[in-house]
mmCIF entry with sequence, helices, sheets and N, C-alpha, C, O atoms, coordinates in Angstrom:
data_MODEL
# 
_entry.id   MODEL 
# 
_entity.id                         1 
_entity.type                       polymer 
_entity.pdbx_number_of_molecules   1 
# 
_entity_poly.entity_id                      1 
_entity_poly.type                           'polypeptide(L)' 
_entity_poly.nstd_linkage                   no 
_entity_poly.nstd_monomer                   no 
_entity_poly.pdbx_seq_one_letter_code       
;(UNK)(UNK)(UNK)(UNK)(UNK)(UNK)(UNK)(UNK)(UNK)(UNK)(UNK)(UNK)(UNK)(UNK)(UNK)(UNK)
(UNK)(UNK)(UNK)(UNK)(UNK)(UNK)(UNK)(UNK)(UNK)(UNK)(UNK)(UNK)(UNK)(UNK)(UNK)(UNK)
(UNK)(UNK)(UNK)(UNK)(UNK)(UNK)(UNK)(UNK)(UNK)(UNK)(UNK)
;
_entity_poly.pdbx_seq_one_letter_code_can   XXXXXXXXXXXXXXXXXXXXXXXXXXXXXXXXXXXXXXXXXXX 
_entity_poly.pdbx_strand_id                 A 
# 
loop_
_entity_poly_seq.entity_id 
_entity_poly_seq.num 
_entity_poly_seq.mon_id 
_entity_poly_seq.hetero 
1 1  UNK n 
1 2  UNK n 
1 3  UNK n 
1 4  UNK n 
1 5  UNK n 
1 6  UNK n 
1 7  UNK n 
1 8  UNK n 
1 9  UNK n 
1 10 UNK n 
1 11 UNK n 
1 12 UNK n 
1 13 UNK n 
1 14 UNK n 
1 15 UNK n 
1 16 UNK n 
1 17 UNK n 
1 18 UNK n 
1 19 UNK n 
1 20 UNK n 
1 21 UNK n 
1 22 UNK n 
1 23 UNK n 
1 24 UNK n 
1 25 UNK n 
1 26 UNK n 
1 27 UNK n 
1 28 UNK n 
1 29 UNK n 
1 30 UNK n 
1 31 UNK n 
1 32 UNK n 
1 33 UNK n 
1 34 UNK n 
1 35 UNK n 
1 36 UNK n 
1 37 UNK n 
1 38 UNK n 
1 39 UNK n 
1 40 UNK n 
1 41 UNK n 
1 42 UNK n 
1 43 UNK n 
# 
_struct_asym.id          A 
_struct_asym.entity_id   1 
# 
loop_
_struct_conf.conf_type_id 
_struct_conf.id 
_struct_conf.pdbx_PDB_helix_id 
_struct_conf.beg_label_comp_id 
_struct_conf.beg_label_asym_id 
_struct_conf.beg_label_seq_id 
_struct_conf.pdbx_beg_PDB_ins_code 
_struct_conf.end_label_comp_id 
_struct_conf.end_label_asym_id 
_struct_conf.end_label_seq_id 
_struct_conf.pdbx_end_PDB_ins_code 
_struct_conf.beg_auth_comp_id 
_struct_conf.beg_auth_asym_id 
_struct_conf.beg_auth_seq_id 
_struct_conf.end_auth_comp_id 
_struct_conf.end_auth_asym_id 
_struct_conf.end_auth_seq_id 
_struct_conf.pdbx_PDB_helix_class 
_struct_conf.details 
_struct_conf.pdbx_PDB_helix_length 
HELX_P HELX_P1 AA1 UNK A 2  ? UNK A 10 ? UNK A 2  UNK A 10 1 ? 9  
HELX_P HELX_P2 AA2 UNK A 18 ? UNK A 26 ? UNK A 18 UNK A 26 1 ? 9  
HELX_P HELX_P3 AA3 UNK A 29 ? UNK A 41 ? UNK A 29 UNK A 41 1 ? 13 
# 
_struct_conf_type.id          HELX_P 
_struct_conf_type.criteria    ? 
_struct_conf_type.reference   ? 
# 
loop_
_atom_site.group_PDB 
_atom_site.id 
_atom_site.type_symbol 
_atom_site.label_atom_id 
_atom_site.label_alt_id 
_atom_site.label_comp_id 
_atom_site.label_asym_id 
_atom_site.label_entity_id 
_atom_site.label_seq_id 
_atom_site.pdbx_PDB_ins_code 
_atom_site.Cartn_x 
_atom_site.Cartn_y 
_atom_site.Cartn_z 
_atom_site.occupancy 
_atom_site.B_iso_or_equiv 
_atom_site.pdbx_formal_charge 
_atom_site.auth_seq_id 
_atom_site.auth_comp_id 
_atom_site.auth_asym_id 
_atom_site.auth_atom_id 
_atom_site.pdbx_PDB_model_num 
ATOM 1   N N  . UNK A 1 1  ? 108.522 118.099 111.037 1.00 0.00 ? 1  UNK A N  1 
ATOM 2   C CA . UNK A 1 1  ? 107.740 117.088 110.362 1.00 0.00 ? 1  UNK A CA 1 
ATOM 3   C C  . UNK A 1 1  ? 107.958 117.154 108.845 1.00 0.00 ? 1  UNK A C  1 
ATOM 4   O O  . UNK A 1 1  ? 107.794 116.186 108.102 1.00 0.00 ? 1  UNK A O  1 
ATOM 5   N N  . UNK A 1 2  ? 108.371 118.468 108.415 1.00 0.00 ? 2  UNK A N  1 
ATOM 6   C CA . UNK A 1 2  ? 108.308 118.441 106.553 1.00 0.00 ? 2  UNK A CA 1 
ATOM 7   C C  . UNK A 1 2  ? 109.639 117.664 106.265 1.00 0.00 ? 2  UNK A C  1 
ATOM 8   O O  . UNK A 1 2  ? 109.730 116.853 105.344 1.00 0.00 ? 2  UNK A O  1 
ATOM 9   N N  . UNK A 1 3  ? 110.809 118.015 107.241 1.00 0.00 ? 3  UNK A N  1 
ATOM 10  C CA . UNK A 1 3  ? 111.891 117.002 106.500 1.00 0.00 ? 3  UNK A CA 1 
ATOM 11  C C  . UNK A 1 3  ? 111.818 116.097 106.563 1.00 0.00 ? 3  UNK A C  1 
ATOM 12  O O  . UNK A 1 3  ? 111.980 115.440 105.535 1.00 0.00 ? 3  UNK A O  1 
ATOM 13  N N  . UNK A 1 4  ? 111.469 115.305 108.048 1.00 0.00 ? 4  UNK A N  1 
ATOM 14  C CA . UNK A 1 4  ? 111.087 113.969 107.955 1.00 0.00 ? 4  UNK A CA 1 
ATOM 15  C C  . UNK A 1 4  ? 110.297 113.474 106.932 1.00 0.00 ? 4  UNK A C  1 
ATOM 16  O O  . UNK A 1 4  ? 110.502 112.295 106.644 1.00 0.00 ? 4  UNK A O  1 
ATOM 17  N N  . UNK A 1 5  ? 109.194 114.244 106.122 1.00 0.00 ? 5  UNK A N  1 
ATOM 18  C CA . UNK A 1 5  ? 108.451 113.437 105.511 1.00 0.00 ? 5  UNK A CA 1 
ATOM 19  C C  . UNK A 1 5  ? 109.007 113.363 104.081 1.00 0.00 ? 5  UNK A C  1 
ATOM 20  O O  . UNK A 1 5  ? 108.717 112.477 103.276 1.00 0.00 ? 5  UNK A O  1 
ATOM 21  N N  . UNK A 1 6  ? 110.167 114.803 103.769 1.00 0.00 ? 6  UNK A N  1 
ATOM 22  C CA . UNK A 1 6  ? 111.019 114.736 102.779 1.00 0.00 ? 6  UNK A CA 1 
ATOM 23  C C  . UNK A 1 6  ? 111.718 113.798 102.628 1.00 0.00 ? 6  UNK A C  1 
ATOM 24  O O  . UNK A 1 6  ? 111.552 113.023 101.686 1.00 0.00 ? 6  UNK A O  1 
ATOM 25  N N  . UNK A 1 7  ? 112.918 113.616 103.767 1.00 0.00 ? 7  UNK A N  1 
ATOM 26  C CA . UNK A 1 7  ? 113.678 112.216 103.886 1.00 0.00 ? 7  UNK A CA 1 
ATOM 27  C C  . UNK A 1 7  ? 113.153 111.085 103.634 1.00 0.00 ? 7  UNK A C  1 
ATOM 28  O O  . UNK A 1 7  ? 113.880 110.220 103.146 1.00 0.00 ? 7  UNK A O  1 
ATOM 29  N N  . UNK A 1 8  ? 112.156 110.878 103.823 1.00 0.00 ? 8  UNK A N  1 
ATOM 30  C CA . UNK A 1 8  ? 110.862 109.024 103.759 1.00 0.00 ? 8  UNK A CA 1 
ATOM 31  C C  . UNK A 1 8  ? 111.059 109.290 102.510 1.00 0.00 ? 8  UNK A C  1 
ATOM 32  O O  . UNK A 1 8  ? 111.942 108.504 102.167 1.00 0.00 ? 8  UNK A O  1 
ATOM 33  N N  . UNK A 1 9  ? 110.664 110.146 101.317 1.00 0.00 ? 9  UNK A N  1 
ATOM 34  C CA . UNK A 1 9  ? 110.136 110.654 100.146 1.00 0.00 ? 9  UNK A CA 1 
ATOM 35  C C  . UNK A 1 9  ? 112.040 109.819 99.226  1.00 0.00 ? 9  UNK A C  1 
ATOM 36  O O  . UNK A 1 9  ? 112.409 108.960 98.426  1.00 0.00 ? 9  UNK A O  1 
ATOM 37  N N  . UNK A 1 10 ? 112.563 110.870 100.114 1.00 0.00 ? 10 UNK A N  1 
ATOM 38  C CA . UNK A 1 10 ? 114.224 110.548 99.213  1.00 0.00 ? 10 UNK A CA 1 
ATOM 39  C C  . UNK A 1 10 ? 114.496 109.164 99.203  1.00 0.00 ? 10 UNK A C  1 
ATOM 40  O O  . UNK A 1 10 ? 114.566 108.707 98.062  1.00 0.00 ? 10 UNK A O  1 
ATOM 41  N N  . UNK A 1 11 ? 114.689 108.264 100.212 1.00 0.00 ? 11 UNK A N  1 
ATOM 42  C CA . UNK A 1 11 ? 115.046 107.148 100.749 1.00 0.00 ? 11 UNK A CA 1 
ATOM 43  C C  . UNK A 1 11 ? 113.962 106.413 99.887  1.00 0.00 ? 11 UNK A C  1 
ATOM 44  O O  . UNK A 1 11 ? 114.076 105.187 99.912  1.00 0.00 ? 11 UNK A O  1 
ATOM 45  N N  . UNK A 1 12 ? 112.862 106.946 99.076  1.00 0.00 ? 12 UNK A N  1 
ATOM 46  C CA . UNK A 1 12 ? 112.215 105.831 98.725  1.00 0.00 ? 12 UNK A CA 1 
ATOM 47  C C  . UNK A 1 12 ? 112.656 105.328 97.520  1.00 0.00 ? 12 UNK A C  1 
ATOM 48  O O  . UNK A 1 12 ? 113.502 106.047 96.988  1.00 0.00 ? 12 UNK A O  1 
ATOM 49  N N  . UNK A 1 13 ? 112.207 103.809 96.602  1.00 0.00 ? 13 UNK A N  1 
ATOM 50  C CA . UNK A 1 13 ? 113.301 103.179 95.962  1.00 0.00 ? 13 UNK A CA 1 
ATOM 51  C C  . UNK A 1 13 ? 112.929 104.010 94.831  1.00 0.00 ? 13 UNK A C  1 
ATOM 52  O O  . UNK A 1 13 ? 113.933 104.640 94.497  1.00 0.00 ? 13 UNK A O  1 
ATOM 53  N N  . UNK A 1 14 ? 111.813 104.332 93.997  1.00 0.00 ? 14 UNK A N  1 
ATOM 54  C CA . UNK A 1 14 ? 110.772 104.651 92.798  1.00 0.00 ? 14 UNK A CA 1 
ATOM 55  C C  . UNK A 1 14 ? 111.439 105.882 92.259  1.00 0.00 ? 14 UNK A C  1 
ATOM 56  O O  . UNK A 1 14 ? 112.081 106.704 92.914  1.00 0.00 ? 14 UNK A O  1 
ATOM 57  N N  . UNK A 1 15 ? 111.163 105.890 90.804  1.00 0.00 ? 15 UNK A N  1 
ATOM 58  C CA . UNK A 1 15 ? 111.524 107.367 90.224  1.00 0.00 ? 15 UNK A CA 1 
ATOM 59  C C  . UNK A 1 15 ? 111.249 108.116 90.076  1.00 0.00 ? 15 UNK A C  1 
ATOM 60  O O  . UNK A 1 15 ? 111.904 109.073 89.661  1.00 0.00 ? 15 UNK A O  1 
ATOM 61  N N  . UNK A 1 16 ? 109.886 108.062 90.397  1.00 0.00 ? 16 UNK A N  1 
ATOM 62  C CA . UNK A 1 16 ? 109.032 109.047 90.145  1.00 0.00 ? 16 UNK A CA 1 
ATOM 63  C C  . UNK A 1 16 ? 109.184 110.500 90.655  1.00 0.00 ? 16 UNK A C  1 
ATOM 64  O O  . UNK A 1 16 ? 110.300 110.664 91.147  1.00 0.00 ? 16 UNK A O  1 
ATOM 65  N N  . UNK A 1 17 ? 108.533 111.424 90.683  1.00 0.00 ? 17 UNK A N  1 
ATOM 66  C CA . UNK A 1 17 ? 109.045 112.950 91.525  1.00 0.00 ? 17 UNK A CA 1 
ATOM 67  C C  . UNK A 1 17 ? 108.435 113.112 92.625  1.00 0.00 ? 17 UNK A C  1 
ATOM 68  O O  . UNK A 1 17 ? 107.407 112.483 92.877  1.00 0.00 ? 17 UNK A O  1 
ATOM 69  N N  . UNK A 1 18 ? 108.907 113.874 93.352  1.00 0.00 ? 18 UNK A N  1 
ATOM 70  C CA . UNK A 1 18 ? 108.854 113.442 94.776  1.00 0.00 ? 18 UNK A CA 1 
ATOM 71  C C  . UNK A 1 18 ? 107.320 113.770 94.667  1.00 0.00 ? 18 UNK A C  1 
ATOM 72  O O  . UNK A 1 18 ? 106.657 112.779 94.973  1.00 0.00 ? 18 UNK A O  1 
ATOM 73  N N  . UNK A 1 19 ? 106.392 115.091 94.251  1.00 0.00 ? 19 UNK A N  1 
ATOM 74  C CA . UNK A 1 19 ? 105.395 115.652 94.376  1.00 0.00 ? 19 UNK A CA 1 
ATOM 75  C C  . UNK A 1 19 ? 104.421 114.103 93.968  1.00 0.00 ? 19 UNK A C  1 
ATOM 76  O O  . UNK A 1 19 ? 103.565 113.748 94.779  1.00 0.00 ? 19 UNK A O  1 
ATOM 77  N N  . UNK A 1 20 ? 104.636 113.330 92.759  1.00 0.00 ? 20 UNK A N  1 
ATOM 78  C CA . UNK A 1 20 ? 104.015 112.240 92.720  1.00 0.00 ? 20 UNK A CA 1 
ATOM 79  C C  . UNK A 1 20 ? 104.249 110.843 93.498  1.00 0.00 ? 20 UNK A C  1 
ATOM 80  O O  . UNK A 1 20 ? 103.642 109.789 93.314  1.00 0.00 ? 20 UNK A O  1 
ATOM 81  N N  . UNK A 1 21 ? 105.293 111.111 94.421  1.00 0.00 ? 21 UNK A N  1 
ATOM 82  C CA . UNK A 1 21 ? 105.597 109.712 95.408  1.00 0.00 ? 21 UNK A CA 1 
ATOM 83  C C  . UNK A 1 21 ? 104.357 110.657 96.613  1.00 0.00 ? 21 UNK A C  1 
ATOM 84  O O  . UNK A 1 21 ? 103.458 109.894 96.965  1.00 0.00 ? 21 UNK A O  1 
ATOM 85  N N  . UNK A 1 22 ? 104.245 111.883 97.131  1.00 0.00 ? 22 UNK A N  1 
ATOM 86  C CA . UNK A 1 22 ? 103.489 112.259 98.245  1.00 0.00 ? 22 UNK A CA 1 
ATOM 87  C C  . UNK A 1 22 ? 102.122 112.042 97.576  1.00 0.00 ? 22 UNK A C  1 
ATOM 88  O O  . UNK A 1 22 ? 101.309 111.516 98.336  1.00 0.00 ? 22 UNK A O  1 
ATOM 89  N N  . UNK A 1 23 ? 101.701 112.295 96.434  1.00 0.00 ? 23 UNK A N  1 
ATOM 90  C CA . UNK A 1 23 ? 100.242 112.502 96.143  1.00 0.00 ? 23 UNK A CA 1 
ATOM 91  C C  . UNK A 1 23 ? 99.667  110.738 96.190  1.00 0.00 ? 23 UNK A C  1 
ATOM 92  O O  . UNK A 1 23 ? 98.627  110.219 96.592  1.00 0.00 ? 23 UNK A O  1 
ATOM 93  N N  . UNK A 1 24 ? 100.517 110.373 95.767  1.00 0.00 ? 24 UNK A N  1 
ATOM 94  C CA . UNK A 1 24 ? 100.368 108.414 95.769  1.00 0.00 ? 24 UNK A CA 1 
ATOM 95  C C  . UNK A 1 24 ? 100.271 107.623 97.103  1.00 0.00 ? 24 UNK A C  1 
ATOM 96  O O  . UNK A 1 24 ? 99.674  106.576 97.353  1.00 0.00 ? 24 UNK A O  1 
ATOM 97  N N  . UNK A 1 25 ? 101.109 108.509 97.965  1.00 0.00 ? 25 UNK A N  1 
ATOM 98  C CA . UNK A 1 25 ? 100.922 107.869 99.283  1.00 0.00 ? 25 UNK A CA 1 
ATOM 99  C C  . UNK A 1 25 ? 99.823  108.555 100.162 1.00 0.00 ? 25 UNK A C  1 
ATOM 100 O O  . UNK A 1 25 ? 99.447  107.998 101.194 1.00 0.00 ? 25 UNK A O  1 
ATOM 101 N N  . UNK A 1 26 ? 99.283  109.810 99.748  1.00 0.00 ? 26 UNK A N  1 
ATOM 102 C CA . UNK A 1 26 ? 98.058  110.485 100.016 1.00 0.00 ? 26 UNK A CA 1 
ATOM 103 C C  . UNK A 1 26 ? 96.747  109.339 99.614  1.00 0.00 ? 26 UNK A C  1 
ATOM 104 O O  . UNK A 1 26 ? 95.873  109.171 100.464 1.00 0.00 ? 26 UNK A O  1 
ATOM 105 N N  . UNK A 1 27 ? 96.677  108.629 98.378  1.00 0.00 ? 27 UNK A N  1 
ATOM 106 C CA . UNK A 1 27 ? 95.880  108.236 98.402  1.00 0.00 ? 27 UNK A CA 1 
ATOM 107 C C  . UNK A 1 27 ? 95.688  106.790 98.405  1.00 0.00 ? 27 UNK A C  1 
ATOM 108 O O  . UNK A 1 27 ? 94.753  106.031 98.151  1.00 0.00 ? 27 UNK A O  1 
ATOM 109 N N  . UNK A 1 28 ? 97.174  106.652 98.866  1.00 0.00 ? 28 UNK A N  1 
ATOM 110 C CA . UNK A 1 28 ? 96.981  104.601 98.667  1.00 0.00 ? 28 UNK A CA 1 
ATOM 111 C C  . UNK A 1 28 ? 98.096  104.724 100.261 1.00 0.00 ? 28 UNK A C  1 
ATOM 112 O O  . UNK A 1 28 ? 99.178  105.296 100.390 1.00 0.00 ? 28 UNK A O  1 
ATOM 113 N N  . UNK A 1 29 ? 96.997  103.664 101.627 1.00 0.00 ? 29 UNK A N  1 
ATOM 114 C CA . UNK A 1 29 ? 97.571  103.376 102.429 1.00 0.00 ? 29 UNK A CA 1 
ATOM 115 C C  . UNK A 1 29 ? 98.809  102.670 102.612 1.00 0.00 ? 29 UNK A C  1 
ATOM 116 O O  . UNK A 1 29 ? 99.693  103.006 103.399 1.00 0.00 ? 29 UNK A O  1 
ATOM 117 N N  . UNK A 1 30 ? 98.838  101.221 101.497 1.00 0.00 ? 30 UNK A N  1 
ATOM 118 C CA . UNK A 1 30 ? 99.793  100.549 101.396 1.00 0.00 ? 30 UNK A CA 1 
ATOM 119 C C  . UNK A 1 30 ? 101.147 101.103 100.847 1.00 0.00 ? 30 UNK A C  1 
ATOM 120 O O  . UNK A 1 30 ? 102.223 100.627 101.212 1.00 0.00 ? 30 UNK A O  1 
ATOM 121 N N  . UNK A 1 31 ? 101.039 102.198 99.893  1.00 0.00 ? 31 UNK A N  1 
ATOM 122 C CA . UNK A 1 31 ? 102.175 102.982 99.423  1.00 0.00 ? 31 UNK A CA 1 
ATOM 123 C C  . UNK A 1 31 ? 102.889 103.351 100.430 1.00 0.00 ? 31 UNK A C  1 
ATOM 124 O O  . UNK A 1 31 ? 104.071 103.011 100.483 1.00 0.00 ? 31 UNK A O  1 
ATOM 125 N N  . UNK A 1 32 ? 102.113 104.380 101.763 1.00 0.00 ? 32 UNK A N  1 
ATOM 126 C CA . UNK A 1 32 ? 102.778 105.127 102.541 1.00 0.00 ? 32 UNK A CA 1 
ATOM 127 C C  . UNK A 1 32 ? 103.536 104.215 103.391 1.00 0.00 ? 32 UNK A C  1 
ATOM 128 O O  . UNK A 1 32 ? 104.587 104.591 103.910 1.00 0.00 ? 32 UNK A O  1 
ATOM 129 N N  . UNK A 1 33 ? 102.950 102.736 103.614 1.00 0.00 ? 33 UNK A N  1 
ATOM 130 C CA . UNK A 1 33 ? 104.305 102.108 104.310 1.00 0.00 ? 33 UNK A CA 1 
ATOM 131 C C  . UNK A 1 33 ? 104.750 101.735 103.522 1.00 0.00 ? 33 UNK A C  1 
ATOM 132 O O  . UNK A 1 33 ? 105.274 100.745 104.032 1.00 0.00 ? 33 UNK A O  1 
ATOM 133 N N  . UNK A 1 34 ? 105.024 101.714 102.499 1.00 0.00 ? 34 UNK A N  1 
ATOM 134 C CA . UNK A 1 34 ? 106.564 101.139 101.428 1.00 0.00 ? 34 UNK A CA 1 
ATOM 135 C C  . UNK A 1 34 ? 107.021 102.194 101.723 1.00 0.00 ? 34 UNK A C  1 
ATOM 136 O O  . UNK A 1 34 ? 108.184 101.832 101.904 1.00 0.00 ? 34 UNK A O  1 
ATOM 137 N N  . UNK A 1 35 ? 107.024 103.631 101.992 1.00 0.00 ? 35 UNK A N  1 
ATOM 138 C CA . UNK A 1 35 ? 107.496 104.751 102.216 1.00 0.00 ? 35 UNK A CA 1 
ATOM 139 C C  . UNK A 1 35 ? 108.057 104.671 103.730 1.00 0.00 ? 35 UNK A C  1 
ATOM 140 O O  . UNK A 1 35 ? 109.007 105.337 104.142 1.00 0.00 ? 35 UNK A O  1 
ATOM 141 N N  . UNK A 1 36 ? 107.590 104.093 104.201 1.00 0.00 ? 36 UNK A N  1 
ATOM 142 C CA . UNK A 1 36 ? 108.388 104.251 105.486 1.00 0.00 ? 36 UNK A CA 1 
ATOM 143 C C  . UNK A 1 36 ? 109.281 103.164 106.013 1.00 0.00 ? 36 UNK A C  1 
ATOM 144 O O  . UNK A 1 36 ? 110.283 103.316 106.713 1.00 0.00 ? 36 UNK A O  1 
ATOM 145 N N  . UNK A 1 37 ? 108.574 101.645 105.409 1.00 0.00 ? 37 UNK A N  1 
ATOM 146 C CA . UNK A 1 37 ? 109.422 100.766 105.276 1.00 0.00 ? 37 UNK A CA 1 
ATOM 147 C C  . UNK A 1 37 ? 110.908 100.603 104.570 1.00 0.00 ? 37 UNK A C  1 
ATOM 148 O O  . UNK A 1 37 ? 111.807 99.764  104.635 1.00 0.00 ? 37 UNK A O  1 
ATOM 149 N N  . UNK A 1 38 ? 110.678 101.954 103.798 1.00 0.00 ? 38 UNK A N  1 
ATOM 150 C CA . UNK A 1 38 ? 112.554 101.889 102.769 1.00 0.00 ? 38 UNK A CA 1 
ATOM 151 C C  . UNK A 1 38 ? 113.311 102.054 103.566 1.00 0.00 ? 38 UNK A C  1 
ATOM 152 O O  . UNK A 1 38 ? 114.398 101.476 103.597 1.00 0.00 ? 38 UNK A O  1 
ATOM 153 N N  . UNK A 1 39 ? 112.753 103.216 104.731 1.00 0.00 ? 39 UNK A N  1 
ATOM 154 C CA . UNK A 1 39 ? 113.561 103.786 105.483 1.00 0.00 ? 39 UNK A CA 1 
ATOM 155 C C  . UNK A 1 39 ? 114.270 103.150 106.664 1.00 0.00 ? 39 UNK A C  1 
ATOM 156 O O  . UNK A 1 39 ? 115.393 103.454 107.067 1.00 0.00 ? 39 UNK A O  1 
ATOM 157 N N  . UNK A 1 40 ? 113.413 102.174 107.189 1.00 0.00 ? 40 UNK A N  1 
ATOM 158 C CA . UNK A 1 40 ? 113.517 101.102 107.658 1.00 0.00 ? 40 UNK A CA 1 
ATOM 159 C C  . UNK A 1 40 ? 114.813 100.143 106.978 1.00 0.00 ? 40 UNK A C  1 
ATOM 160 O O  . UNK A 1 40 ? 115.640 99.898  107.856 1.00 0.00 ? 40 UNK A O  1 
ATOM 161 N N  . UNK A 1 41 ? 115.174 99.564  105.672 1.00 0.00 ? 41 UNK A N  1 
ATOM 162 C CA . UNK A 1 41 ? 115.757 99.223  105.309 1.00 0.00 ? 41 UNK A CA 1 
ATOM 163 C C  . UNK A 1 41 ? 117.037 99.965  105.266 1.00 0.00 ? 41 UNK A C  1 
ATOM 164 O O  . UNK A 1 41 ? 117.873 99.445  106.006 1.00 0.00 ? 41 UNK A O  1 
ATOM 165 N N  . UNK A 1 42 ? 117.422 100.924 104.691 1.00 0.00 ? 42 UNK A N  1 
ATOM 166 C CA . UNK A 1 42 ? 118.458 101.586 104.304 1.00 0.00 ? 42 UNK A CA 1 
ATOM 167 C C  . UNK A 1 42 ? 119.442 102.192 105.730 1.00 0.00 ? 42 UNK A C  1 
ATOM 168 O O  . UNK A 1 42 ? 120.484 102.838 105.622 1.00 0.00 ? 42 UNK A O  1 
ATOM 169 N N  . UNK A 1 43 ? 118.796 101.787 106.999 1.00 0.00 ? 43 UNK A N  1 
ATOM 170 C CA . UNK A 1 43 ? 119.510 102.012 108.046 1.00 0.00 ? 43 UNK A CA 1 
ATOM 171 C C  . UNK A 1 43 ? 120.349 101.174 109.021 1.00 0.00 ? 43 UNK A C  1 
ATOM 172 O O  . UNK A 1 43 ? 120.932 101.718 109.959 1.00 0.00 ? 43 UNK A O  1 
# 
């Protein structure tokens, strides 16, 4: 489960660092599917 949630993290478009793409999608629902939706795209 940690790489998978690493990989979502990499694949996502934003610059931010990864520790602030997880804490953002911790607290905003809509973030975490742009996070999973990239991944979705890029395949």
């Amino acid at each position: 489960m940690r790489r998978l949630a690493l990989n979502i993290a990499r694949m996502h478009h934003s610059k931010v660092s990864m520790r602030s793409k997880f804490l953002h999608a911790s607290w905003s629902y809509d973030f975490l599917l742009d996070m999973i939706r990239a991944t979705r795209r890029r395949m």
